[in-house]
Every structure is written in C-alpha cells, then in structure tokens.
GUBA-44116 format. One record per residue: x, y, z of N, C-alpha, C in turn. Coordinates in steps of 0.2 Angstrom, whole numbers, padded with zeros to 4 digits, always signed. Example, Ala and Ser with C-alpha at 12.3 -4.5 7.8 and 13.67 -1.06 7.14 Angstrom:
<atoms>
+0066-0028+0039+0062-0022+0039+0066-0016+0039+0064-0011+0035+0068-0005+0036+0064+0000+0039
</atoms>
This chain:
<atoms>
-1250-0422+0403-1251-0416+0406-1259-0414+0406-1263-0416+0398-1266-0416+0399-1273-0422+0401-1281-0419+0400-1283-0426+0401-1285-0428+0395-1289-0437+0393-1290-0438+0388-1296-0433+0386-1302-0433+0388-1307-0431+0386-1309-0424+0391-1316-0422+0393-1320-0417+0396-1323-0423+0401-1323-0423+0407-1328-0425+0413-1331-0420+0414-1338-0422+0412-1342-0416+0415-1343-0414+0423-1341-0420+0426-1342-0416+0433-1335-0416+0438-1331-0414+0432-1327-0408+0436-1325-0401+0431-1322-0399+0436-1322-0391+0435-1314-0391+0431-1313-0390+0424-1308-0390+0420-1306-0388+0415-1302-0383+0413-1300-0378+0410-1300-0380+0403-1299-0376+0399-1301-0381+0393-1296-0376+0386-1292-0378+0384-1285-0374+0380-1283-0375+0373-1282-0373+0370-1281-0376+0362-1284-0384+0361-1289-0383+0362-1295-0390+0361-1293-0396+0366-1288-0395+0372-1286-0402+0377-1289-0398+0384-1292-0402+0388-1293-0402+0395-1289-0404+0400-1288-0399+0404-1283-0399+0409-1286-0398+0417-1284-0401+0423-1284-0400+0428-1282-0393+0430-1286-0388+0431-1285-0381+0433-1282-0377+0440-1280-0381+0443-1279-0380+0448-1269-0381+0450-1266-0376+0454-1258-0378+0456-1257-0382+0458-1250-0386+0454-1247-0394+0456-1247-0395+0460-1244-0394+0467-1241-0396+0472-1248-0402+0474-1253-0401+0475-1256-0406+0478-1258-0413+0474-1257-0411+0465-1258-0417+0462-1250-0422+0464-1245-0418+0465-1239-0421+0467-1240-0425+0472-1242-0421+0478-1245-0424+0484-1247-0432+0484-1253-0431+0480-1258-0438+0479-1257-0442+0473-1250-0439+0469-1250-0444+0464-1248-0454+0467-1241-0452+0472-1240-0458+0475-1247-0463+0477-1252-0461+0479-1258-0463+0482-1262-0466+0476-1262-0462+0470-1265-0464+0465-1261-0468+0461-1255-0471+0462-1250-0475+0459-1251-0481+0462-1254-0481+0470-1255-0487+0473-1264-0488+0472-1267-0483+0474-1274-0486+0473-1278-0486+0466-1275-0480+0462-1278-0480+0455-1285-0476+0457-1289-0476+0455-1299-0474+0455-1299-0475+0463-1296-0479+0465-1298-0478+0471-1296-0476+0478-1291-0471+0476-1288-0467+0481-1291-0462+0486-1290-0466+0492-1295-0463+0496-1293-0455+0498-1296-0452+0495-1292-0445+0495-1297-0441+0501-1304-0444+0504-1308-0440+0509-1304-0444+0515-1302-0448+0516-1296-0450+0523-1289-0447+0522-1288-0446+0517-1282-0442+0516-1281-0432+0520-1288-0433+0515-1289-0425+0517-1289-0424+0526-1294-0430+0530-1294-0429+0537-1289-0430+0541-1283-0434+0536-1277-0435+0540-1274-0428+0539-1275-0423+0533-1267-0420+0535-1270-0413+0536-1278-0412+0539-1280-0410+0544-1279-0410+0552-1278-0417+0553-1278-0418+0557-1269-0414+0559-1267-0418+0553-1257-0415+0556-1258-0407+0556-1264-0402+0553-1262-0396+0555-1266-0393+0562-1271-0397+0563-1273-0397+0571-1266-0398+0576-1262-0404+0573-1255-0406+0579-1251-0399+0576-1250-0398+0570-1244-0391+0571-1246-0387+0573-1253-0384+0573-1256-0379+0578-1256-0378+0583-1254-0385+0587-1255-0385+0595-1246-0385+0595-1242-0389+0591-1234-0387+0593-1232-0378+0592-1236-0378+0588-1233-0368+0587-1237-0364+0592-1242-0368+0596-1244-0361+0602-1241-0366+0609-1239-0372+0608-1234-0373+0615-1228-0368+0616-1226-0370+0608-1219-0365+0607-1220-0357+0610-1226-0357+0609-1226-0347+0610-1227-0346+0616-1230-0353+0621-1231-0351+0628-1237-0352+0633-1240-0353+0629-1247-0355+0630-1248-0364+0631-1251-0364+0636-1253-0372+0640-1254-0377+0638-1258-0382+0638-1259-0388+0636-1266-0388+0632-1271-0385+0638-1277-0384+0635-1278-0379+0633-1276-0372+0633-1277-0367+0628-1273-0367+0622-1267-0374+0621-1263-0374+0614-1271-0379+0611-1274-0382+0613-1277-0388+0611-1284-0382+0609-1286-0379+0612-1292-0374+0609-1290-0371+0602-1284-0367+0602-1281-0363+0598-1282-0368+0593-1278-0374+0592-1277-0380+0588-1282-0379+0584-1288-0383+0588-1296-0385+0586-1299-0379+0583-1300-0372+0585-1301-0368+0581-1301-0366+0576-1292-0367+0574-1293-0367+0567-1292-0371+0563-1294-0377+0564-1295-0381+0563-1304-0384+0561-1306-0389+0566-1312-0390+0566-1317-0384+0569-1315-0380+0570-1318-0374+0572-1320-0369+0567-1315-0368+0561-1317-0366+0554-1320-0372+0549-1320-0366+0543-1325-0369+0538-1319-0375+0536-1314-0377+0540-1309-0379+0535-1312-0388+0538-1318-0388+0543-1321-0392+0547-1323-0398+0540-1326-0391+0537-1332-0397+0533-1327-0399+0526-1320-0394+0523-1317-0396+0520-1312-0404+0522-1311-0403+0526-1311-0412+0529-1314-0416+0528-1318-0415+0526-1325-0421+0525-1324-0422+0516-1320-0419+0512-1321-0423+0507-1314-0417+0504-1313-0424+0499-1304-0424+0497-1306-0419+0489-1308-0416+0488-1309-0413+0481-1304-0409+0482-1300-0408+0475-1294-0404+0474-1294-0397+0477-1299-0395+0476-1303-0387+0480-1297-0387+0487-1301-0392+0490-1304-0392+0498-1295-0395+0499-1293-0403+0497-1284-0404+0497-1281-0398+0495-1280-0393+0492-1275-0387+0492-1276-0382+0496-1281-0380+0500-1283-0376+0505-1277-0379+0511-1281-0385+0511-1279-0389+0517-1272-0391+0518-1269-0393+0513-1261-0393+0511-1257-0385+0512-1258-0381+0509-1257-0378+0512-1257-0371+0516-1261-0373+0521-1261-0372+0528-1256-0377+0533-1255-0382+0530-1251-0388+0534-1244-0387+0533-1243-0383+0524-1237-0381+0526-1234-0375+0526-1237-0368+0528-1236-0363+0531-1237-0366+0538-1241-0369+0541-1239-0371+0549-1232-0372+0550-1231-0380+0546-1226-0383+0546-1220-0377+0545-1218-0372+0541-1214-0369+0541-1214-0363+0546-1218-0364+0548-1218-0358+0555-1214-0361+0562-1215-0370+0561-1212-0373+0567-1205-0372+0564-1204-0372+0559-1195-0373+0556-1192-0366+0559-1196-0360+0557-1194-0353+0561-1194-0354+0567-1199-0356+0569-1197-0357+0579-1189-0362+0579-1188-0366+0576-1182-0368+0576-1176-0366+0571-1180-0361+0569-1172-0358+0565-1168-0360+0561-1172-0364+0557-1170-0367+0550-1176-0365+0544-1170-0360+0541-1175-0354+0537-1175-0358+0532-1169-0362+0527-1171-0363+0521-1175-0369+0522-1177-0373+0527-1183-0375+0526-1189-0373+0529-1190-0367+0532-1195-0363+0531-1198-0360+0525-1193-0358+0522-1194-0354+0514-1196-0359+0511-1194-0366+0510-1195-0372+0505-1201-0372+0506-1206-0374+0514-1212-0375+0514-1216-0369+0511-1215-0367+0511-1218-0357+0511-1219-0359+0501-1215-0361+0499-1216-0360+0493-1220-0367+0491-1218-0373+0495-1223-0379+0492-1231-0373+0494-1233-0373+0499-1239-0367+0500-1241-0364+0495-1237-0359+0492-1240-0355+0486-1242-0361+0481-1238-0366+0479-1239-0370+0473-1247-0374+0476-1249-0373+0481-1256-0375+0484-1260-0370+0483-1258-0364+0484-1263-0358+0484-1261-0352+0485-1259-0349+0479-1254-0344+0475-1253-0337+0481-1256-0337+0483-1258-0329+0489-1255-0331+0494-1254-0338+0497-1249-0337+0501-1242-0337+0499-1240-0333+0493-1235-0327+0494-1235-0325+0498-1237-0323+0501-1239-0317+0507-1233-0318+0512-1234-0325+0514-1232-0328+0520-1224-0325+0519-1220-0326+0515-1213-0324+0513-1210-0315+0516-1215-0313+0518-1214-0307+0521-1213-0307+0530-1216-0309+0533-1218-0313+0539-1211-0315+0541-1208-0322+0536-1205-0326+0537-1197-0320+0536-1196-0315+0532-1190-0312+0530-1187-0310+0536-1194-0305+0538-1195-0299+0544-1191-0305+0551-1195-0310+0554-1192-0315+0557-1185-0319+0557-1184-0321+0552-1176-0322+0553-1171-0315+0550-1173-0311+0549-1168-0304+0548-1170-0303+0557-1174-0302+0562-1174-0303+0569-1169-0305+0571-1170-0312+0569-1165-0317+0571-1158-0318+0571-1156-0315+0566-1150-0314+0563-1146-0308+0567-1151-0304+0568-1150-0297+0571-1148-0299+0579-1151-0303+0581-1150-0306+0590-1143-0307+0589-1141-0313+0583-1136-0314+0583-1129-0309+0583-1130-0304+0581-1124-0299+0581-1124-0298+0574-1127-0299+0569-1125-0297+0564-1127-0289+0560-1124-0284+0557-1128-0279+0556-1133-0280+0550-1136-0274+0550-1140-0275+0548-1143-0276+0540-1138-0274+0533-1137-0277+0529-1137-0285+0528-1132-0287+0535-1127-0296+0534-1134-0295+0534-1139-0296+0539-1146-0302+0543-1149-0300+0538-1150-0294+0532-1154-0295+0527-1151-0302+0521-1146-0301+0518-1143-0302+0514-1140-0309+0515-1139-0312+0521-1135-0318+0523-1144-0324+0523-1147-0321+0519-1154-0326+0520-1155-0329+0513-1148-0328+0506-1149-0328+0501-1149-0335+0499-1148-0338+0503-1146-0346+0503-1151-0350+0506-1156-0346+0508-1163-0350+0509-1166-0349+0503-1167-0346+0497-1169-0343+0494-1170-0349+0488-1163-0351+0487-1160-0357+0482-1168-0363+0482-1171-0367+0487-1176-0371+0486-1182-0366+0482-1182-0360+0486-1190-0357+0483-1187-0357+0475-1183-0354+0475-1181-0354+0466-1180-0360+0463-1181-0366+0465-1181-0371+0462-1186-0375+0461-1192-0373+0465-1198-0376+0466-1202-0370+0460-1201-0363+0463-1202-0359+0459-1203-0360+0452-1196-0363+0449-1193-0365+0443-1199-0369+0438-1198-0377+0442-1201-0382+0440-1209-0380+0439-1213-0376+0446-1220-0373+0444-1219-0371+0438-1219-0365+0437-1216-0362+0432-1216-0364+0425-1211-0368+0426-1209-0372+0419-1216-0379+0416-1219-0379+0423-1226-0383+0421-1230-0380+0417-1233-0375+0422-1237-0368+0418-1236-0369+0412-1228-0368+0409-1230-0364+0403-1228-0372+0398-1227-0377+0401-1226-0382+0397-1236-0382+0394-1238-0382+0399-1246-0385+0398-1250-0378+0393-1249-0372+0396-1253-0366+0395-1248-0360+0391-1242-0362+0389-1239-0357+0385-1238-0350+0389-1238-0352+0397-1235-0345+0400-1234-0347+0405-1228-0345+0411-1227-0347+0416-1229-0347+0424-1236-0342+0424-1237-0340+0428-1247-0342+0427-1250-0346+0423-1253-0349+0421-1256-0354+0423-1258-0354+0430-1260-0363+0430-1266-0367+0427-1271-0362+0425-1276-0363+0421-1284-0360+0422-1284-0359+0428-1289-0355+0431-1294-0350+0425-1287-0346+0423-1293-0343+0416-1295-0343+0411-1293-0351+0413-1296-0355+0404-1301-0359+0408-1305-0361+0414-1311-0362+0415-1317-0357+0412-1321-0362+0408-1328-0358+0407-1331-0353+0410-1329-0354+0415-1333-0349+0422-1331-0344+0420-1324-0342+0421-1321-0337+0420-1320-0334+0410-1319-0340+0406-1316-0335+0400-1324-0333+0398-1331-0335+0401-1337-0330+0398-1340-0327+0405-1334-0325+0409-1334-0318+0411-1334-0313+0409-1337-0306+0409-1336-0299+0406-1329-0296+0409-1328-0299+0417-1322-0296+0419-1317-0300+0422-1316-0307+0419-1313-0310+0421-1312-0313+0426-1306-0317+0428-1306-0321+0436-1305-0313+0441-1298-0310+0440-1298-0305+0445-1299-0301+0441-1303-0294+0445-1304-0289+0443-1305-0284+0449-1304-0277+0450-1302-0273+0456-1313-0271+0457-1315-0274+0451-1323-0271+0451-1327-0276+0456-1322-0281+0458-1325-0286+0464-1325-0284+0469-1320-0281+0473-1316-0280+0478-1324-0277+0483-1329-0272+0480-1333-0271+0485-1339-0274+0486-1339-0278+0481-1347-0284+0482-1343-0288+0488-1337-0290+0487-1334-0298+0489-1334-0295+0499-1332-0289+0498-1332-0287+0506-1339-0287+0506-1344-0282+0505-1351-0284+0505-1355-0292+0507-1353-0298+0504-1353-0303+0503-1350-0306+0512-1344-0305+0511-1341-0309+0519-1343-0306+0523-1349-0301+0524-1352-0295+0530-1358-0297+0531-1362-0301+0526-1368-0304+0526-1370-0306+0531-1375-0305+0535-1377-0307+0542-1381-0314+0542-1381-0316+0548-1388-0322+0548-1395-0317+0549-1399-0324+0547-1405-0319+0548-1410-0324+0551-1415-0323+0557-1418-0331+0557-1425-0328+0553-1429-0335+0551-1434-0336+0547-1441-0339+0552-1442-0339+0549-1452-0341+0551-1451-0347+0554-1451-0350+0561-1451-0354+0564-1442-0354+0568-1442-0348+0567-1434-0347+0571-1429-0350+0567-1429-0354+0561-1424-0357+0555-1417-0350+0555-1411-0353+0554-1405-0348+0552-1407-0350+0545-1407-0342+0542-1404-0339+0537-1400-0338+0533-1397-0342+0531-1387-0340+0530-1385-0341+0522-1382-0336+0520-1378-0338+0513-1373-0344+0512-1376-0348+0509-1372-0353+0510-1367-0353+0505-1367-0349+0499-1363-0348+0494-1361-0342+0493-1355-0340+0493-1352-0333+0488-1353-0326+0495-1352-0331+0500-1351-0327+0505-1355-0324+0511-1353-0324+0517-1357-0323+0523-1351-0320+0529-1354-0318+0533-1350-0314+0540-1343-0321+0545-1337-0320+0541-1331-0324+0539-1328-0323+0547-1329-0320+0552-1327-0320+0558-1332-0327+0563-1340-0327+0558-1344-0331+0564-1343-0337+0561-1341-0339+0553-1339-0346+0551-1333-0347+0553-1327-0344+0554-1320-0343+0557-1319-0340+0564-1324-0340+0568-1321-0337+0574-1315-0334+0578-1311-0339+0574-1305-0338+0574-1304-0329+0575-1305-0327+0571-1303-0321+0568-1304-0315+0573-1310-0316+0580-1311-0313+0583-1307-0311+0588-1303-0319+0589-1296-0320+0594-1292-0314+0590-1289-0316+0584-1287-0309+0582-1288-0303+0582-1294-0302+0581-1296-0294+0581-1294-0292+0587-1295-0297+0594-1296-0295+0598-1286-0291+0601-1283-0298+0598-1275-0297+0600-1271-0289+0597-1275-0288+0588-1274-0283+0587-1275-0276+0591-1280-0276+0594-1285-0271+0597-1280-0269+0602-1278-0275+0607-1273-0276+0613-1268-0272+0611-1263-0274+0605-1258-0270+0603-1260-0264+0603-1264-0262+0599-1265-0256+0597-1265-0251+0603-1268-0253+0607-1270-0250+0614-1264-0249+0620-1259-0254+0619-1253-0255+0623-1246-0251+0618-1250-0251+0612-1242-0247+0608-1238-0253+0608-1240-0261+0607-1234-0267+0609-1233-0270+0602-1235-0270+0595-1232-0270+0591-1226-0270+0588-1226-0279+0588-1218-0281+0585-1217-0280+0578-1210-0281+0573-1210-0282+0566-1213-0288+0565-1213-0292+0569-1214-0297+0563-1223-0297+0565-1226-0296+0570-1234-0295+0569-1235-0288+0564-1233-0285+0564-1234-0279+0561-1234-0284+0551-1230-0288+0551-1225-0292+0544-1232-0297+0542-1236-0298+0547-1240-0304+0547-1250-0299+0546-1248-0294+0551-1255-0290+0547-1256-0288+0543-1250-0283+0539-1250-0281+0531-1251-0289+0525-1246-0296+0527-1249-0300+0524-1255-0302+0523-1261-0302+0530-1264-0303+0529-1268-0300+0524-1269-0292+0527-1272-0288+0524-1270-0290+0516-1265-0290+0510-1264-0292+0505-1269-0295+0502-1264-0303+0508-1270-0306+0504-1277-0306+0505-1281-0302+0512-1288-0303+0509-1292-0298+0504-1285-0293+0500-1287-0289+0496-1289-0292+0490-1282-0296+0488-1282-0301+0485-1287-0308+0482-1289-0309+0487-1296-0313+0489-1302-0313+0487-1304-0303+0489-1309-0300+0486-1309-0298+0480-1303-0297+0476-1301-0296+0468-1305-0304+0465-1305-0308+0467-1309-0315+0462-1316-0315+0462-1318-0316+0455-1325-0316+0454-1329-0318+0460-1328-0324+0462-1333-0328+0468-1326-0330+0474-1331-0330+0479-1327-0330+0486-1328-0338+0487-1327-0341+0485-1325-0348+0488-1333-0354+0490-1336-0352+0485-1343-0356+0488-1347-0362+0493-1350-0360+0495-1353-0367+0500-1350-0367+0506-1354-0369+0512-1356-0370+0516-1352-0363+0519-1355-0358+0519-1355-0350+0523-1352-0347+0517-1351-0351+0512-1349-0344+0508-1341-0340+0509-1338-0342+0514-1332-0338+0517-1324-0344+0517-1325-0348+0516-1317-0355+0514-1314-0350+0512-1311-0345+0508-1307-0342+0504-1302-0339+0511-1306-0337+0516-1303-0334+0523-1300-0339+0527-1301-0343+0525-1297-0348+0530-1289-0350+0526-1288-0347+0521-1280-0343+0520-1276-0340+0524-1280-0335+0529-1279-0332+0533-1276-0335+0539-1278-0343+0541-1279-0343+0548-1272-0343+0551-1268-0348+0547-1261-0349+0549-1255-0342+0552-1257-0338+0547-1254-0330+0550-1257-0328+0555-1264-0330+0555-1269-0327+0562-1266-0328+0567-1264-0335+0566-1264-0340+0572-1255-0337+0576-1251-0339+0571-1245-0335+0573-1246-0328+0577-1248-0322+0574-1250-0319+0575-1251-0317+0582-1260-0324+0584-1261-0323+0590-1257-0325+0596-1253-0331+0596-1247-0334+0596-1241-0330+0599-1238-0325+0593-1235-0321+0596-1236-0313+0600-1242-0313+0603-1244-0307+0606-1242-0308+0614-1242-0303+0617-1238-0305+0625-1242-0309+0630-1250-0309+0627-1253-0313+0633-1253-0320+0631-1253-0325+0635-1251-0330+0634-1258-0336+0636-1265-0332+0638-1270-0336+0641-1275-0333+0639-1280-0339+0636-1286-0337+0633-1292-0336+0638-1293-0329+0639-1300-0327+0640-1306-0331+0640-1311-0332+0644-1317-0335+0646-1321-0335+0637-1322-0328+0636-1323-0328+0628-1321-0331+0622-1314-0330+0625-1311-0332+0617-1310-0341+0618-1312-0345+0624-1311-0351+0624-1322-0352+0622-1323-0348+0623-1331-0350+0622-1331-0347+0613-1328-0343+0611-1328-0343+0603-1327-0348+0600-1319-0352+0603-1317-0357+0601-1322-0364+0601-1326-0365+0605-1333-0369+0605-1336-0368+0602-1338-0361+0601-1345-0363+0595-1343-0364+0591-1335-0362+0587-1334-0361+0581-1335-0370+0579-1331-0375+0582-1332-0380+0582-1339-0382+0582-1345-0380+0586-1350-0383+0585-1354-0381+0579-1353-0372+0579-1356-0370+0571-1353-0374+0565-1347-0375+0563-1344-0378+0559-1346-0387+0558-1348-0389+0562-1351-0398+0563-1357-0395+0561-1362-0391+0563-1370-0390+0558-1366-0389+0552-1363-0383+0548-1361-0382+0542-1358-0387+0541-1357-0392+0540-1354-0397+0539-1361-0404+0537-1364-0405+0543-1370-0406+0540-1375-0405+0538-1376-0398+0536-1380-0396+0532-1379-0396+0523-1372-0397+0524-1371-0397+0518-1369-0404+0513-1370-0410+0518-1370-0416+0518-1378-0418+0516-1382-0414+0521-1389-0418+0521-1395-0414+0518-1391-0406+0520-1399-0402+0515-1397-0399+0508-1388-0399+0508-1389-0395+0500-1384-0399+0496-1382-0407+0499-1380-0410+0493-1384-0411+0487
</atoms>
C-alpha cells in the first residue's frame, strides 16, 4: 500500500517514515489492470482521452434524453467537455487530471442510469465518483430528490418513495466500506486518503481546508484577463482566474437559472442540483489552492456534470445563437490553454 522509496517528482504524502500515493482509490483501481499488462508503460495519456472521450458520448446521451437535437446534444457534449479546462486535462494521464476526469464520467454515467430508472446503479456510480473526488458527495442529493419523484409518479406515498430507496443504498455502503477500510489500513483513520500528509499542506499554518480561504479562492476564480504590451492575454495560469470564461459552460447555466428564476419554473430536482452545486463550490473554495495550471480554475469543472443536468432539465429545449457561440469559443479557448501549457510554461 505503500511505496518503496520518495519520487521526487511526484506529489506524495509522507506518514510514519513510508510514502504513499495521496490521492482517492478508485482511479488507481481503474488503471491497476493497465499497469498489470503494460508495467512503466502504461499508456495512461491515451487512456485519459478515451475516457474523455466516453464522457463527451454520455454528455450527448443525457441531452438526447432531455430533448434536445442532434446538434445542440453534440454542442452541449463538446462544452463540457473539450470546451472546458477538462480539454487540456485530456492531454495528459496524471492521477490529478485521471480522477477529475473519472469522475465526471461517472456522475454522467449515473445520470443516464436515472434517466432509466435504475437507482441502485445510479447510487453505485455516484459513490465510485466520490472515491475519485470526495465533493461529489454532493451529487447523492440530486439523485435522492429524483427517484423519491419517481417513485411519487408511481403512486407511492410519500414516506414509501423516501424510504423504499434503501436498497440502493447497500453498493454505496459497500464501496463506502472498502474506501474506508483502505484509508485507515494506510493512515490510521478512515476518512484519510492522505492529502494532509503532503508537505504542502502539513507546513501549512492553516492546513489543507480552512474557512480563512473561502474569500481569497472566490477572489482568485473572478480574476479577469488583462491584455499586455503588444495586445498579449494576461491570464492567471495558476491558482485561479474568471471560471465561467475557462468553463463557458457555466454561462449556459447562469443563463437557465436566470430563466427559472424569472418564469417561477423551478423543479425539485434543479432546485436538488443548485444547492449541490453551491456546496460543493463552497467546498472547493475551503482548499488552500484552487487547482493550478492552465486558467487556474480545473477545480470547477466538478461542477460541470450537475450543470449539465441541470441545463438539460430546464424547459427550453434549444440553444440560443449565444450560447452555441459560448460553446465555440470555450473549445477554441481551451485548445490555446491547452497549448500554452504544452509550449510556453511546461
């Protein structure tokens, strides 16, 4: 469980004198098969753009499902996809970039299970996700709100649709378990993956999370461009920058919110999916640094898969002139960030 020695170039937590991989199981799970057949050679940056790729296809299945056309499911798809910072994460298999990217793929995934109405493997998926990237917890809210709906269509009162969901619950608890039980085998707690035994954090004054972040971190993702002498962009490439114009995505949202809010059309489960959101960007902001490198803003891209839902289930079913030209540049911006961070600040 642990490693033999210290790599200095990676980023690894360091515990009763052994070195350990700092980061939640699920993706080393993921890629151990990979590393059993290739060893050192495991192509983990073609891996990453495959299973990219499969959350651009679940992105376009979840907005056929909601209604929306072949080419506005295919925009949607692409924006949050190569249209976010999750563009340049594709480009290289680091455990960082593989558990973002895992899961999103499978909060997607589990979103199509809800559109077909197989909850205990919705909630399975939901919990491989947290074992990728703890905060989506979140996502188990959404998902309650949604089958207690569904349950409710069905005739049942209102206690059964809460209470009859108990038996989806059994994988998360078992997956739950096993994390768990990893944790504390390695780090002597079970809620421990190792994150606060990185250097970075134990010669912190305030640790990994602390609430004294929360108004630098929002500060930081509001950072404007700026241009320079000769019309150059000016952008924070690390520890945060304005998360809407590296994610355009979000702008389709703000926009759908705004909709609601102005029409009074607010469902449970959109209502279920903006407090997650919210949570988790609270959440987000509580960590010392916001996710570094290329715009400074990858932490927000947690976000997309609820957005996307979100956007998905609001009443209009057809993207505006704007919001198919957001979806473009975010793609376009996101290929400069991508190459800039390949050619001027590797």
């Amino acid at each position: 469980m642990d490693l033999d020695r210290d790599y200095s170039y990676l980023e690894l937590a360091i515990y009763n004198g052994k070195y350990y991989v700092s980061f939640p199981p699920v993706p080393s799970v993921v890629m151990l098969p990979f590393a059993v057949v290739f060893g050192e050679q495991t192509p983990n940056n073609l891996i990453i753009m495959l299973v990219t790729m499969l959350c651009a296809a679940a992105a376009f299945s979840i907005a056929s499902y909601s209604g929306f056309n072949a080419k506005n499911s295919v925009l949607l798809a692409l924006s949050i996809t190569f249209g976010s910072n999750v563009m340049w994460m594709s480009t290289s298999g680091g455990v960082w970039f593989m558990a973002q990217t895992l899961a999103m793929l499978f909060l997607l995934l589990a979103t199509i299970s809800a559109y077909k109405n197989k909850a205990v493997l919705a909630y399975a998926l939901i919990a491989l996700a947290v074992g990728c990237r703890p905060f989506s917890a979140v996502a188990f809210l959404p998902a309650f709100i949604w089958f207690y709906g569904k349950n409710r269509e069905a005739g049942m009162g209102r206690a059964k649709a809460a209470l009859s969901q108990w038996k989806a619950l059994i994988p998360v608890i078992i997956i739950a378990a096993v994390m768990m039980w990893y944790n504390y085998a390695r780090f002597d707690n079970p809620l421990e993956f190792g994150h606060n035994y990185l250097p970075e954090f134990v010669e912190s004054e305030n640790g990994q999370f602390n609430l004294c972040y929360i108004f630098d971190n929002i500060a930081r993702i509001l950072r404007p461009v700026k241009l320079k002498e000769g019309l150059r962009l000016d952008y924070p490439y690390f520890d945060g920058f304005m998360f809407f114009i590296a994610n355009p995505f979000f702008l389709l949202l703000f926009a759908a919110n705004l909709r609601n809010i102005i029409k009074r059309s607010f469902s449970s489960v959109r209502l279920g999916l903006a407090l997650a959101m919210l949570i988790m960007l609270i959440c987000l902001c509580m960590h010392k640094t916001f996710g570094g490198w290329q715009f400074g803003a990858r932490y927000t891209c947690d976000m997309l898969p609820p957005a996307l839902i979100y956007v998905c289930l609001s009443d209009k079913k057809e993207l505006k002139f704007w919001e198919k030209a957001a979806a473009v540049f975010g793609m376009a911006f996101n290929i400069y960030g991508a190459l800039a961070m390949t050619f001027l600040y590797s």
